[in-house]
DRENLO-37811 format. One record per residue (C-alpha): residue in one letter; z, y negated, x. Coordinates in steps of 0.5 Angstrom, whole numbers, plus 500, padded with zeros to 3 digits. Example, Ala and Ser with C-alpha at 12.3 -4.5 7.8 and 13.67 -1.06 7.14 Angstrom:
! residues 2
A516509525
S514502527
//
This chain:
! residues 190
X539766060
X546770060
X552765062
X558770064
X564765062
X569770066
X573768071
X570771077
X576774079
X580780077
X587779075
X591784078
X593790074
X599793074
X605796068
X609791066
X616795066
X621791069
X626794073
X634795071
X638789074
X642790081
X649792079
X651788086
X648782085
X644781079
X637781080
X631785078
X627784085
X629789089
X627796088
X626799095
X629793100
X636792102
X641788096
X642781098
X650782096
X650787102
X656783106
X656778102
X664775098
X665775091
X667768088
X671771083
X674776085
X674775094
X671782095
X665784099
X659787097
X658784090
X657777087
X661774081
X656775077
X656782077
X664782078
X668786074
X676785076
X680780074
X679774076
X684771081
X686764079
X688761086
X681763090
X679756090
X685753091
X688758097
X685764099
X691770100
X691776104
X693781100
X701781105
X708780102
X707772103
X702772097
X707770092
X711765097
X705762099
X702762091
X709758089
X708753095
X702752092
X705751086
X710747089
X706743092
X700741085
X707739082
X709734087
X703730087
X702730081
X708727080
X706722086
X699720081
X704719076
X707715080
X700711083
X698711075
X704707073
X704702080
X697701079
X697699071
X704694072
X701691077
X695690073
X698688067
X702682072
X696680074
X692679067
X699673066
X695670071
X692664069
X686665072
X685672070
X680671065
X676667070
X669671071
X668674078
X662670079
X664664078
X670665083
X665667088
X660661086
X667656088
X668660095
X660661096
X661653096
X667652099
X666656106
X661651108
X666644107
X670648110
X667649116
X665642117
X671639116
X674644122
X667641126
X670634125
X677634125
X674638132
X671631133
X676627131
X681630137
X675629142
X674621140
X682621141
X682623148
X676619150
X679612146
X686614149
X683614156
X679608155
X685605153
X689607159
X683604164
X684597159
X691596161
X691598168
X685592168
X689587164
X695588168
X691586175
X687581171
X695578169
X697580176
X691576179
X691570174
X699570177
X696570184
X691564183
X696559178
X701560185
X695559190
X693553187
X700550187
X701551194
X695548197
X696553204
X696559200
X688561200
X690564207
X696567205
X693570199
X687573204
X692575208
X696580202
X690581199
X688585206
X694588206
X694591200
X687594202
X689597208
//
């Protein structure tokens, strides 16, 4: 038995010659095909037609910052640039100083070496009493109003009680005042 351990298929056989790299945009790709830099703005340099890679000018340093058109504004807009980098970074250091002077007035606190987790243990368990004690304060005000209305309607009834009593002690005494007090009390309803 003859076993062929070839693989069955043929590499491709071509020369193995690189081609030169491109001097737009770097590449060794393409030989017969449009450059991908065509069209394309340098980083570096922010003309056309090359990438920043195969860039030899000079580097401009406010590309990225401020891209100028080549205009007698340039350099009034690069010293306002300028200008203003200067002007926030004194504002930063301000910021800085702010931040860190509040921060060493707040380690004088006493409870700055309280550990976060255990400030968020005590609010995680002071939130729910919170909100019990507003539930029964609410209900306490509602108890108030019923026992206050109740103790109106109590002393209207113990002032007719007194006033009837007074109606019947003056009734007994007088032997003909069952008809008179029959009398007002149908005036009264009417």
């Amino acid at each position: 038995m003859d076993f062929n351990l070839r693989p069955q298929w043929s590499m491709w056989r071509h020369f193995t010659h690189q081609y030169p790299a491109c001097g737009k945009c770097g590449l060794a790709h393409h030989r017969f095909e449009i450059c991908l830099a065509y069209n394309k703005r340098c980083f570096s340099c922010d003309k056309f037609g090359h990438f920043a890679r195969q860039c030899y000018s000079v580097r401009s340093s406010l590309f990225g910052k401020f891209r100028s058109n080549k205009s007698t504004n340039s350099k009034v807009s690069r010293l306002s640039v300028q200008k203003k980098s200067t002007k926030k970074q004194q504002r930063d250091n301000q910021r800085l100083i702010q931040y860190y002077s509040t921060k060493n007035s707040l380690t004088e606190l006493p409870f700055s070496n309280v550990r976060t987790s255990a400030i968020v243990n005590f609010f995680d368990q002071a939130a729910p009493l919170k909100v019990e004690l507003k539930q029964a304060k609410i209900q306490l005000q509602k108890n108030k109003s019923v026992n206050s209305a109740t103790a109106n309607i109590l002393k209207t009834a113990q002032e007719d009680i007194r006033t009837l009593t007074c109606k019947l002690v003056d009734s007994q005494n007088q032997p003909d005042s069952t008809e008179q007090l029959k009398n007002q009390q149908t005036r009264e309803r009417e």
